[in-house]
C-alpha positions as CSV (number, residue, x, y, z in Angstrom):
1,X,0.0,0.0,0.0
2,X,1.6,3.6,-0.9
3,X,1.5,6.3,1.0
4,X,-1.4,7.8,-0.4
5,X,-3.8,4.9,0.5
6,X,-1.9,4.5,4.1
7,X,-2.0,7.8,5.4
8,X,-5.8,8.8,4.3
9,X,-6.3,5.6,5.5
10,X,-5.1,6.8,8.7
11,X,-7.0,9.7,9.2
12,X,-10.4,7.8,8.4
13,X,-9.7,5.4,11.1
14,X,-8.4,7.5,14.0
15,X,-11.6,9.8,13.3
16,X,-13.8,6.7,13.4
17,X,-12.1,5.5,17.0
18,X,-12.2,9.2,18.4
19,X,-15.9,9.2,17.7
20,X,-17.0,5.2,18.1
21,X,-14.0,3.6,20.0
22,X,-14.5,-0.4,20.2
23,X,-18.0,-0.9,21.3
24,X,-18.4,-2.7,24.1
25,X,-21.5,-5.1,22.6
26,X,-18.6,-6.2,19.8
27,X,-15.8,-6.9,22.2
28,X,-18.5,-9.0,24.2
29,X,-19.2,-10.9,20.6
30,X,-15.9,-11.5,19.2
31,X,-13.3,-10.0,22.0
32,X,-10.5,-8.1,20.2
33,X,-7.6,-8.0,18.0
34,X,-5.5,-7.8,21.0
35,X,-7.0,-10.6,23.1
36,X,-6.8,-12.9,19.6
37,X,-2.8,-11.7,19.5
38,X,-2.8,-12.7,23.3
39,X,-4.5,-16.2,23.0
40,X,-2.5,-17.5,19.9
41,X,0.9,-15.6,22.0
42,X,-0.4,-17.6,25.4
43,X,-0.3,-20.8,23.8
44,X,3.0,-20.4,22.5
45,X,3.9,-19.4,25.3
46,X,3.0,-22.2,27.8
47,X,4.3,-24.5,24.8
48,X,7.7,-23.0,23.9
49,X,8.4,-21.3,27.6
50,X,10.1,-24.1,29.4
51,X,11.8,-23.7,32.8
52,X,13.8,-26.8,32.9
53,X,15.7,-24.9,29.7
54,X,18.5,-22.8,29.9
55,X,18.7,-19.2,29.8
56,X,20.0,-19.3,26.3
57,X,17.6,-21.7,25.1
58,X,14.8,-20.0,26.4
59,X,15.6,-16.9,24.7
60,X,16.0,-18.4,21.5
61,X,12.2,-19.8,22.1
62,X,11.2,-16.2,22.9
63,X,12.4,-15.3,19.6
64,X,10.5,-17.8,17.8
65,X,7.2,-17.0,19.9
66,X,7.7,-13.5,18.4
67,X,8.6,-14.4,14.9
68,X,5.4,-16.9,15.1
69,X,3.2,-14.3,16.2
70,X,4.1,-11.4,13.8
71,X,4.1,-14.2,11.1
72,X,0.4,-15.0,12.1
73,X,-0.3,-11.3,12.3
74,X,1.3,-10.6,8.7
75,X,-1.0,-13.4,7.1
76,X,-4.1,-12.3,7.9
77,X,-3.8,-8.9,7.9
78,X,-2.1,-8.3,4.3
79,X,-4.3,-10.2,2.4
80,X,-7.0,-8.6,4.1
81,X,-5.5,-5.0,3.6
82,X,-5.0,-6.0,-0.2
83,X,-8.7,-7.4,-0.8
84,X,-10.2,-4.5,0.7
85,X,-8.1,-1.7,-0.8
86,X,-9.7,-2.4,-4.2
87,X,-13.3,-0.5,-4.0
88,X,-14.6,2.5,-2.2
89,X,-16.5,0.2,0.5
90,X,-13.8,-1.8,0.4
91,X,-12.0,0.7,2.0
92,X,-14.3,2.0,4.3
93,X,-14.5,-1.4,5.6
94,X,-10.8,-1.6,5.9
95,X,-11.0,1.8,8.0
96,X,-13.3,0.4,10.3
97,X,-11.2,-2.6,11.0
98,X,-7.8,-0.1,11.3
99,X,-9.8,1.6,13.9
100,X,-10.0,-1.3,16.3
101,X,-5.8,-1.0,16.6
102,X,-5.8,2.5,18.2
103,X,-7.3,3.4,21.4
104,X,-8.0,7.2,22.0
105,X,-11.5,6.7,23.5
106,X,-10.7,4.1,26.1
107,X,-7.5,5.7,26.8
108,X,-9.3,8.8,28.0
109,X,-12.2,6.8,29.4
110,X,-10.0,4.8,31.9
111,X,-7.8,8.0,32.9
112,X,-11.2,10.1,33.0
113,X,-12.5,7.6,35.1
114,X,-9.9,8.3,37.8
115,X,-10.6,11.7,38.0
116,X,-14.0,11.2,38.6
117,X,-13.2,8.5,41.4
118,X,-11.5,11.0,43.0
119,X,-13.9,13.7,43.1
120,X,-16.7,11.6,43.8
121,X,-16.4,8.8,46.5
122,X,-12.4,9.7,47.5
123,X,-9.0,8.0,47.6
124,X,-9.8,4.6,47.7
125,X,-12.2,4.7,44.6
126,X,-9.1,6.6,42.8
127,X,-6.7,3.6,43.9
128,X,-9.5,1.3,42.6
129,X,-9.6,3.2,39.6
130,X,-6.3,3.7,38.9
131,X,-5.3,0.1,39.4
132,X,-7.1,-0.1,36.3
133,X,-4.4,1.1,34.1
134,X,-1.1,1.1,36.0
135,X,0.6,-1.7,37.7
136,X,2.2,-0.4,40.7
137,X,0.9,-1.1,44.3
138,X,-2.0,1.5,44.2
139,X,-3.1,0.8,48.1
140,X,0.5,3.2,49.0
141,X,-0.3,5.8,47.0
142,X,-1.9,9.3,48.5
143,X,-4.6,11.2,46.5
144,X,-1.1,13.1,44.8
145,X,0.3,9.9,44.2
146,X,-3.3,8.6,42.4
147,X,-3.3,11.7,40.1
148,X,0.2,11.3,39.1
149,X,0.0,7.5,37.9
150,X,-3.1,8.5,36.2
151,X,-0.8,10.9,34.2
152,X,2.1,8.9,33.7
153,X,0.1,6.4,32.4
154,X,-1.8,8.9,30.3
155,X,1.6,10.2,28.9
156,X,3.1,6.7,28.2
157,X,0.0,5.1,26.6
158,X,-0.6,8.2,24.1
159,X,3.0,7.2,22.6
160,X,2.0,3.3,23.0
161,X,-1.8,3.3,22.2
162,X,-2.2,6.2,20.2
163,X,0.8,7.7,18.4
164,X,2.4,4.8,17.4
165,X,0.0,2.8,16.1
166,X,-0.7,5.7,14.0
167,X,2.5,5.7,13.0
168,X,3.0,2.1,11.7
169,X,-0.7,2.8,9.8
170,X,0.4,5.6,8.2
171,X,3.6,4.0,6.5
172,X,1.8,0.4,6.2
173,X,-1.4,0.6,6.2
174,X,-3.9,-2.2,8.3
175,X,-0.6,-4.5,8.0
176,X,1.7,-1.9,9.8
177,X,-0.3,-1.5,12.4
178,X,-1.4,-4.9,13.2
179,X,2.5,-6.2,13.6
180,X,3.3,-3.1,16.3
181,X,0.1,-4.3,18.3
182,X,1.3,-8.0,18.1
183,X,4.5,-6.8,19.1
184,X,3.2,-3.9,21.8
185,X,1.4,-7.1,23.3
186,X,4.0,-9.5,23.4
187,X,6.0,-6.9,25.0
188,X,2.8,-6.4,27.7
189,X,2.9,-10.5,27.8
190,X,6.0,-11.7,28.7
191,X,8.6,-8.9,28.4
192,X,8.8,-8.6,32.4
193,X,12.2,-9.2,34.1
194,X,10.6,-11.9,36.1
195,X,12.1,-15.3,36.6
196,X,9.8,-16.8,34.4
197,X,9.7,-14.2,31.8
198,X,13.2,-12.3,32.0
199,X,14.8,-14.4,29.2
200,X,11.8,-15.9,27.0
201,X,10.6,-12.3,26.9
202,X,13.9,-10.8,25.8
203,X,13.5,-10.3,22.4
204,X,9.5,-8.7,22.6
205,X,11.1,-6.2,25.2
206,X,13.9,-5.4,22.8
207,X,11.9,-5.1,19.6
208,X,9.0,-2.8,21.5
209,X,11.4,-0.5,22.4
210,X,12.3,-0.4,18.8
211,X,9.7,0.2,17.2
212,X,8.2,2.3,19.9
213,X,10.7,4.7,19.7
214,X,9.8,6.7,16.7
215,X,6.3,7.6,18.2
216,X,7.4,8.5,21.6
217,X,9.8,10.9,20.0
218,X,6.5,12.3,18.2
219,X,4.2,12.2,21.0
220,X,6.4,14.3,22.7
221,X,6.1,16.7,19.4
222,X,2.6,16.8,19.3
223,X,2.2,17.3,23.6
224,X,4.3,20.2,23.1
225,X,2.3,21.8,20.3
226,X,-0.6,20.8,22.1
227,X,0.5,23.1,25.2
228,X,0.0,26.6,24.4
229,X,-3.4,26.1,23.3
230,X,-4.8,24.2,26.9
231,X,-2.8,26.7,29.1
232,X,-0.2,24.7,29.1
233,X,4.4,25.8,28.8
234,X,5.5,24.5,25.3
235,X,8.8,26.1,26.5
236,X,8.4,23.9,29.9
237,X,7.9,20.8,28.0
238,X,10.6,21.7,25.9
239,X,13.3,22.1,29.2
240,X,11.7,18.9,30.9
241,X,12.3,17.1,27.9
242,X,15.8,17.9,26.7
243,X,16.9,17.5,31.0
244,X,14.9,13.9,32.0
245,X,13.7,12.3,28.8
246,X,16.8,10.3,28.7
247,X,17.3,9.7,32.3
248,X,13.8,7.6,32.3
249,X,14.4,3.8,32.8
250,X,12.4,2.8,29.7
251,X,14.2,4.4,26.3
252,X,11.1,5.7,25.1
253,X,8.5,6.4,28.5
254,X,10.7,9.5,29.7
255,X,9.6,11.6,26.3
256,X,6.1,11.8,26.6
257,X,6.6,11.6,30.5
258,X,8.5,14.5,30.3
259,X,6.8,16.7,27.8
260,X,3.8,16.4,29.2
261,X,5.3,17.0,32.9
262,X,7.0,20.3,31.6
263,X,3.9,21.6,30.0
264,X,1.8,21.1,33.0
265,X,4.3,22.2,35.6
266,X,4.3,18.5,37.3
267,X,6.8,16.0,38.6
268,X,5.7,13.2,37.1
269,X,7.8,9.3,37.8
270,X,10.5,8.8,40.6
271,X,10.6,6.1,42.8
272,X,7.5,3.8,42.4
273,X,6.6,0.4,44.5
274,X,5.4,-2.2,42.5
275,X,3.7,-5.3,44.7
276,X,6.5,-4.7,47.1
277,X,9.6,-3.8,45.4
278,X,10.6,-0.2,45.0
279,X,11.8,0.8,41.5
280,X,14.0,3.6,41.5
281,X,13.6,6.5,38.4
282,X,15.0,9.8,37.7
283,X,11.6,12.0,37.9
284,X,10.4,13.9,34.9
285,X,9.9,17.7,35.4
286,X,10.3,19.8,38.2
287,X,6.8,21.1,39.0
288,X,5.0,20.3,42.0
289,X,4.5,16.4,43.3
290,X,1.2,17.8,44.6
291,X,-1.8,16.7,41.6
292,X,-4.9,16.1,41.7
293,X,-8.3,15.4,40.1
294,X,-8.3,18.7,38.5
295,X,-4.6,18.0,36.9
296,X,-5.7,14.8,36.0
297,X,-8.5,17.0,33.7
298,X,-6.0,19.1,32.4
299,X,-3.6,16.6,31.3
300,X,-6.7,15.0,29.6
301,X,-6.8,18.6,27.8
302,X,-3.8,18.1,26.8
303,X,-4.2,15.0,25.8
304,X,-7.3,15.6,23.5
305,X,-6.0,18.3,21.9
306,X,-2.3,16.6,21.0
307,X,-4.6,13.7,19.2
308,X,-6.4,16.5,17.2
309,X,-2.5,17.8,16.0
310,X,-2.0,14.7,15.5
311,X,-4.4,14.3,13.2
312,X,-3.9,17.2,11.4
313,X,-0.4,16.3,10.8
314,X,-1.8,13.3,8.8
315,X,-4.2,14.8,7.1
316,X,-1.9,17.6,5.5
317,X,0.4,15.4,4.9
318,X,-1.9,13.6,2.8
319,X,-2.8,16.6,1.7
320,X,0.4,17.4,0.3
321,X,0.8,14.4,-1.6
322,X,-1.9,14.3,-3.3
323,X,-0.9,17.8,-4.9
């Protein structure tokens, strides 16, 4: 698919998941493309994943669990992408399936949803909330320490869920796409530096951050554009950036982290517990530790208005090859 199917392509179906997102009747019906990537990962998984193995051995399965996913991912998604390309419904059908693979409505649901927690019934409805969409041990965190996660998480999944599926659907179409959410899930699945995980899931954790790290670079972009027109310092996400983005422990978390930390005036990361282990992280920013529900809102400001630029980009990109 050229560009000039891809990236139109692109628009359609980040408009039609803004507006729609993945109705809840059809992931009851059919579940998603996600929790299909997970089932067919799962059983490899459990088949391949074998603790009496060695290290090296087990690594080398973790590399074959990936290269069997993506492969399963490529085949039914290119000849799908090629069929439908052909005709004008054709395409809008395609559209509608592209717009299953980003997740700018349930992002904001889910981080929208601890706001209102917090607001409405208090801290321990936040730390329920929350524990939604982080993983960290929610029952330590204060009502600052709520609001923050709910950001960080905000910040990280626009580059994850948003920006770089995008991305991948802009240069390859439903195809593109689908492989970066078979390997964004594999990378959820097993690339943990747990016992059981730390060497099958080597290779997922080292292509995610791959081919994550073009759209964190943009989502950081498009924060900071976002920024002057929600209030917000496209000069302090600028600073933030260029100081902590590299000091994050994931190569690609720290840029959104930090842009949209700077452009808020929060201190977003640090030294997190997760079940009872403290992780130690450079923090992002140098605002104030103390958020709330209302930060949480404006970070969601932020948040709507970077997908709009976001959009935009695409469609004058488009716009321009077409000329």
């Amino acid at each position: 698919m050229s560009l000039s199917t891809t990236l139109p392509l692109t628009c359609l179906a980040l408009a039609i998941e803004a507006a729609a997102g993945y109705p809840a009747w059809l992931y009851r019906a059919v579940g998603h493309p996600v929790t299909w990537m997970g089932a067919w990962l799962g059983a490899l998984e459990r088949r391949l994943n074998r603790p009496a193995w060695s290290p090296g051995r087990r690594r080398a399965a973790g590399v074959l669990a990936l290269a069997l996913l993506l492969g399963a991912t490529a085949l039914v998604a290119s000849p799908l992408a090629m069929l439908l390309s052909r005709s004008v419904v054709g395409f809008a059908v395609l559209a509608l399936l592209a717009a299953s693979l980003p997740a700018q409505r349930s992002l904001h649901d889910h981080v929208g949803a601890v706001a209102a927690a917090l607001e409405r019934d208090g801290i321990e409805a936040g730390r329920r909330a929350v524990g939604m969409i982080v993983g960290r041990n929610t029952a330590v965190l204060d009502e600052a320490g709520v609001a923050r996660a709910a950001i960080e998480s905000l910040a990280e999944n626009f580059s994850d869920g948003i920006v770089a599926p995008a991305f991948w659907m802009a240069l390859g179409g439903l195809p593109g796409a689908a492989l970066y959410k078979a390997a964004n899930t594999a990378d959820s699945m097993v690339g943990h530096r747990t016992p059981r995980h730390a060497a099958f899931g080597w290779a997922a954790a080292r292509f995610d951050d791959a081919v994550n790290l073009p759209a964190s670079r943009l989502s950081a972009l498009w924060l900071l554009l976002a920024a002057p027109l929600v209030g917000g310092s496209a000069a302090g996400g600028l600073r933030a950036l260029r100081r902590d983005a590299r000091r994050h422990r994931s190569p690609n978390a720290g840029w959104p982290e930090a842009a949209m930390a700077g452009a808020l005036g929060l201190k977003l990361a640090g030294p997190r517990v997760y079940g009872t282990e403290r992780v130690e992280d450079a923090f992002m920013g140098d605002g104030r530790r103390d958020a709330g529900a209302a930060d949480i809102r404006r970070a969601l400001a932020l948040y709507r208005v970077a997908c709009a630029v976001q959009w935009l980009a695409v469609a004058a990109i488009a716009l321009l090859i077409r000329l």
